[in-house]
C-alpha positions in Angstrom: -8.6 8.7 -13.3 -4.7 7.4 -12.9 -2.1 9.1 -14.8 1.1 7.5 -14.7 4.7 8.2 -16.3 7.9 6.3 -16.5 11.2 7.3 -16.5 15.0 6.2 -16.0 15.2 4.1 -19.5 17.7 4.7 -21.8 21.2 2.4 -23.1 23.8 0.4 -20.7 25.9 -2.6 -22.0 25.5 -5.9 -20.8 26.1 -6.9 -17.4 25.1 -3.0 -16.5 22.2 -1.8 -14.4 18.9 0.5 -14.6 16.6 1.7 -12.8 12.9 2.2 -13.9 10.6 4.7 -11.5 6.7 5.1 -12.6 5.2 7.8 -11.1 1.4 7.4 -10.5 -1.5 10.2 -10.2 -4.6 9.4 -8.2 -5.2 9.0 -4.5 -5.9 5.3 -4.5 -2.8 4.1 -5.6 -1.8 2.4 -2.7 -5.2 0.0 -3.2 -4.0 -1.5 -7.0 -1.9 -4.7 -8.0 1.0 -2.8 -9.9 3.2 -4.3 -12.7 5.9 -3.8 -15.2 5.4 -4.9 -18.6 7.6 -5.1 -22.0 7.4 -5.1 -25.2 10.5 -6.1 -27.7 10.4 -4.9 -31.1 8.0 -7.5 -33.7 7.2 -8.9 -30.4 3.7 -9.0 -27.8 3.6 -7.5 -24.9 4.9 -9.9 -21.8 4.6 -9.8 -18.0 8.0 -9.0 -16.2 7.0 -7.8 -12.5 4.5 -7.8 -10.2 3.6 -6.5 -7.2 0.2 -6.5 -4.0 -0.7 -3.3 -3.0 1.0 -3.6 0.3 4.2 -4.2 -1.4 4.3 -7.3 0.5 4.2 -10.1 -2.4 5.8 -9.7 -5.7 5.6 -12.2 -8.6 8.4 -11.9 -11.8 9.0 -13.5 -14.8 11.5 -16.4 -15.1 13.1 -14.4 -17.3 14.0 -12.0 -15.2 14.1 -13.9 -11.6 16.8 -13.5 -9.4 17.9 -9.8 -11.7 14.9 -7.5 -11.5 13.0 -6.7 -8.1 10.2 -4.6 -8.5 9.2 -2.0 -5.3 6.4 0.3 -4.7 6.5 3.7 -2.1 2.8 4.0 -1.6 3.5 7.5 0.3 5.2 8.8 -2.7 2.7 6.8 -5.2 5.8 5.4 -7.0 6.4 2.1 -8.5 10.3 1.2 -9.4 12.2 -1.6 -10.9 15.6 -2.3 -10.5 17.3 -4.1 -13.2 20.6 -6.0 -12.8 22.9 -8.0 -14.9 20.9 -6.9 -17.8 20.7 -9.2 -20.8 20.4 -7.8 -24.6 17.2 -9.5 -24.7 15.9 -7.2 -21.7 15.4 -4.8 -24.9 12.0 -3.3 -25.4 9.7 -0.4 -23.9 8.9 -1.0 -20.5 5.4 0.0 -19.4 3.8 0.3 -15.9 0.6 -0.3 -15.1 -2.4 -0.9 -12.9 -5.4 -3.2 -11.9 -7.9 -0.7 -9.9 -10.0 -3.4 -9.6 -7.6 -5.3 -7.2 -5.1 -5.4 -4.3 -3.4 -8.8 -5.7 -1.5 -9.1 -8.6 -3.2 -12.3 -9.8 -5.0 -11.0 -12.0 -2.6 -8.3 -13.6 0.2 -10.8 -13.9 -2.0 -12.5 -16.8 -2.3 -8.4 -18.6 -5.3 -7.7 -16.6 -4.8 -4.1 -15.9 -6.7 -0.7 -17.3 -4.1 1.9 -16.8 -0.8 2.1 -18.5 2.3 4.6 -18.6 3.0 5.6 -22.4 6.2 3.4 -21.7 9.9 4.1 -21.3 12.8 2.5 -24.0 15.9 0.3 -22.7 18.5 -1.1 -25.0 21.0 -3.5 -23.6 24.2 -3.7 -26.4 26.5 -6.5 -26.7 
């Protein structure tokens, strides 16, 4: 079983920065394709981050390309992302998650994943 929780959410202006940190239960971790999710309000849930299990390869969004950068620490079974020159439209819950089925990240990047964190809020204000 993988437990994992997010933290570091919370409310910056535009132009500001966060930092997201999901902290993962379970001795496999360093096997799994992690990712970071979102989910706006009255919106579905989309792709922002991915990243192999080495930390090696990382796939984002075009959204977010060039802002975020996603990170893992295997020894310390963590999984950040750093946010930059945050957009109001970065708003929504932010949710990690994991594919123990793989190593890659092809297959979480399309929502393919069977663990999530309970999610962690950012709002970006004008």
């Amino acid at each position: 079983q993988v437990h994992m929780v997010e933290s570091g959410g919370g409310l910056v202006q535009a132009g500001g920065s966060l930092r997201l940190s999901c902290v993962v239960s379970g001795r496999t971790f360093s096997l799994y394709a992690m990712a970071w999710f979102r989910q706006a309000p009255g919106k579905e849930r989309e792709f922002v981050a991915a990243i192999n299990w080495d930390g090696a390869s990382t796939r984002y969004a075009d959204s977010v390309k060039g802002r975020f950068i996603i990170s893992r620490d295997n020894a310390a079974n963590t999984l950040d992302l750093q946010m930059n020159s945050l957009k109001v439209e970065d708003t929504g819950v932010y949710y990690c998650a994991a594919d123990s089925h793989s190593a890659y990240f092809f297959g979480i990047v399309g929502g393919k994943a069977d663990f999530w964190g309970q999610g962690t809020q950012v709002t970006v204000s004008s």
